[in-house]
N, C-alpha and C positions, 0 to 999 in steps of 0.2 A: 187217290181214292175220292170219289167223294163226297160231299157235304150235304148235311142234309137242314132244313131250315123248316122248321114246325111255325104254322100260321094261324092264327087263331085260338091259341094256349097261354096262361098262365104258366109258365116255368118257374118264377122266383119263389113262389110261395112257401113249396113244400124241401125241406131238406132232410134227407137220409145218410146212412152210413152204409157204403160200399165196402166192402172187405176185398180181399184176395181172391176167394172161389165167388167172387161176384152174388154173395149173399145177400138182400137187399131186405133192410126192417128200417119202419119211421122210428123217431124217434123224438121226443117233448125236446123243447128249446134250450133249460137246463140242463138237461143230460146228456144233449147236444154241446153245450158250452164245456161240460167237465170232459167230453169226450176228444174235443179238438186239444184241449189243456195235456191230457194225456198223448196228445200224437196222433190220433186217429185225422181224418182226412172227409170233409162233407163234400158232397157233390150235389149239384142242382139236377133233379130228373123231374120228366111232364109231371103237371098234376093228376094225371088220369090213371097214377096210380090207385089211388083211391076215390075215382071219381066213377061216376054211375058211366058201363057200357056205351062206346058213341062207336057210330062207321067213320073210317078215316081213311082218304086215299094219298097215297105216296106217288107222282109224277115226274117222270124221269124228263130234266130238262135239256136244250141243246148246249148248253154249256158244261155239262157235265152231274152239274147238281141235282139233289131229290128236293122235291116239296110238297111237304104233306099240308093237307086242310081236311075240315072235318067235314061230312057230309051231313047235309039237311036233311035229305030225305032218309027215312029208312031202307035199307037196301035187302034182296033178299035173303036169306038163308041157305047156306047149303048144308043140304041134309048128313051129317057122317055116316058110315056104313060100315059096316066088319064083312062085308059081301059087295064085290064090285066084280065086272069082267069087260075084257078089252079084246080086241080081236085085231089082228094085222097080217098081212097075205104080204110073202118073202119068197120072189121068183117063182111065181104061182102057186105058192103053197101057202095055205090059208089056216092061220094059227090060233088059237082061241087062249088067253091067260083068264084064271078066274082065281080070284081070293075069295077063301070063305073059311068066317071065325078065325084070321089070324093064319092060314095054311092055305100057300097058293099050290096052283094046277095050272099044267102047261097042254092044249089038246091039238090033234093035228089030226082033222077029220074026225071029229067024235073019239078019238082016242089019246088015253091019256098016256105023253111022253115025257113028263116029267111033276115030278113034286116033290116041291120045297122040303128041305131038312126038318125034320120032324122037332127040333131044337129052338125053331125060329119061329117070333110069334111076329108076324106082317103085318105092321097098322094101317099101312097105305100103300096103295102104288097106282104108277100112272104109266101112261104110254107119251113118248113123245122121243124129238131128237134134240138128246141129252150133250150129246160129243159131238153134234154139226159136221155129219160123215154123209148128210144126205138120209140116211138110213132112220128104222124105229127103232127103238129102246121099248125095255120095261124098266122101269125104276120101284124097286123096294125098298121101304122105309121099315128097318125089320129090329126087333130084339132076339138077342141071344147070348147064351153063358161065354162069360171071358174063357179064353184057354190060354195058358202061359206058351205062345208057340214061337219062334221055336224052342223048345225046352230046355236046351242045352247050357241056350244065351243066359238062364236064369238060375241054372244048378250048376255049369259048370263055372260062368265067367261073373256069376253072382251079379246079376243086370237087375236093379231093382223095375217092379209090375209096378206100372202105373193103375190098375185096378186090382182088386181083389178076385182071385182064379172061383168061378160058380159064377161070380156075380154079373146080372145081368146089364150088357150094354146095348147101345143103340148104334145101327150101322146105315148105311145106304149101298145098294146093288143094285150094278146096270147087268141083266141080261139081254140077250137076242138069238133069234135066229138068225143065225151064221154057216154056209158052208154046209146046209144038210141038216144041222144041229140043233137042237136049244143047249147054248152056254153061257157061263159069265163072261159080262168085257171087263167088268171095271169093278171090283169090289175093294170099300173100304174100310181101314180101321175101324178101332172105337170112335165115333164122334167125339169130338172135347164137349161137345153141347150137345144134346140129343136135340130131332128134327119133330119138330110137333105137327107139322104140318109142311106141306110143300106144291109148287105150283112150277107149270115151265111154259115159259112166251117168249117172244121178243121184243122186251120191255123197251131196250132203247132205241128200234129203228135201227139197226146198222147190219140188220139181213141174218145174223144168228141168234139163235134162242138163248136165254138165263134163266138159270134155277132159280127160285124165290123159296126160301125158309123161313119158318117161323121156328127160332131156336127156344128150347126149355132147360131146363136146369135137371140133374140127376136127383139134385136133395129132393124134387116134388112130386106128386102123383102124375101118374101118364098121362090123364085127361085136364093136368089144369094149360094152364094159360101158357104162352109164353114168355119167355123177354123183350124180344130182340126179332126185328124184319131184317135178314139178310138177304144179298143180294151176288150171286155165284157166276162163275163162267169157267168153260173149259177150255185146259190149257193145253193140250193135248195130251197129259197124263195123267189129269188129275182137275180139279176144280181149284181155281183163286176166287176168295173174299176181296170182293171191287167195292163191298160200302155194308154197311152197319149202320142200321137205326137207336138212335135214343132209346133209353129203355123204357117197356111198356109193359103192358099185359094183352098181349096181341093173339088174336083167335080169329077163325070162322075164315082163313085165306081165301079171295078167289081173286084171277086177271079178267081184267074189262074195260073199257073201253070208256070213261066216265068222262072227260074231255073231249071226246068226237073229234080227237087228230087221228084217230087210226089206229092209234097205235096204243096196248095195251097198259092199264095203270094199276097196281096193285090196293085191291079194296080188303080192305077186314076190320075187324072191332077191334077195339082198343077199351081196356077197364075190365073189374072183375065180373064176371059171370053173374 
């Protein structure tokens, strides 16, 4: 996996207490001392936890390693939207996806052939080639109620839920046009992390694309921040985690181009809102 080397940061400064479900609170020096005393465990993370918003780009290099630096200039904005639409033409049929307020739509010729489960609230999605098949994807970043399935596993063979059944989780869904069709290719689980945001380029130069996540936390509200810049590839069944950023408060993702090699860099903010 690899390494990531932050440039331009004070690290040592700030120390917190990391728990188990990756709960993250300061914590005074004292309380800190009586806390290691008891066994608890500190870790050093950026200072820009509680530092004023900066742009910071992460640069994937030829050795393997990421390196982040902060940006001088202010970078732009991209605007969030609960309304987007993408269009992709599939052996000459030409397909129209639109999300609006949280429920996508699927149109083929001005007519609508499919829409999302009435269950599912879609915070994002994007068009792109997700599984490097040549082909296009649509990717949903979607909420919806746990279901204990299969059911059996859980009544008969007594398999403890890793979430509570109602309660809402956070998934990701590749659809396509396939074969005639709109269907799913590739849906998944509950996230362990919910996706607060997401972006797909070809960050490293090596001819196929990688998902880029901004992961969040379930304890927090939908629109804060994140933790954590991941960095995904598919595997041909699924997505492998190739690198994990330092913990931050990371928002506002976009890919571009800020080094002038060509090749894609992941830009976003870092610090609270």
């Amino acid at each position: 996996m690899a390494k990531l080397r932050r440039l331009g940061r004070n690290v040592s400064q700030d120390l917190v207490l990391m728990n188990e479900n990756k709960t993250i609170c300061a914590i005074p020096l004292l309380l800190l001392v009586a806390l290691l005393l008891s066994g608890c465990q500190a870790a050093h993370i950026p200072q820009s936890l509680a530092a004023e918003p900066q742009w910071v780009v992460f640069t994937y290099l030829d050795n393997g390693e990421m390196s982040a630096r902060p940006l001088l200039e202010p970078w732009p904005m991209r605007n969030p939207s609960s309304e987007t639409e993408v269009e992709m033409t599939v052996d000459a049929v030409q397909i129209n996806v639109a999300l609006r307020k949280g429920t996508a739509y699927v149109y083929q010729d001005d007519t609508l052939v499919w829409r999302g489960d009435r269950s599912w609230d879609v915070r994002e999605m994007l068009m792109a080639d997700l599984d490097n098949d040549g082909g296009q994807e649509v990717a949903f970043v979607l909420w919806k109620p746990f279901v204990l399935w299969p059911r059996f596993l859980y009544e008969d063979f007594h398999f403890e839920s890793p979430f509570e059944e109602g309660s809402l989780r956070n998934h990701l869904f590749l659809y396509g046009w396939r074969d005639g069709e709109w269907r799913p290719l590739w849906c998944s689980s509950p996230m362990a992390d919910p996706i607060r945001e997401m972006a797909v380029d070809d960050v490293d130069a090596d001819g196929d694309n990688e998902l880029v996540v901004l992961e969040g936390s379930y304890d927090d509200n939908l629109d804060e921040p994140a933790y954590y810049v991941t960095l995904w590839r598919w595997n041909g069944w699924g997505f492998t985690l190739h690198w994990r950023s330092t913990p931050g408060r990371y928002h506002s993702l976009m890919l571009h181009d800020v080094t002038g090699d060509e090749v894609p860099d992941i830009v976003l903010q870092d610090g609270y809102q």
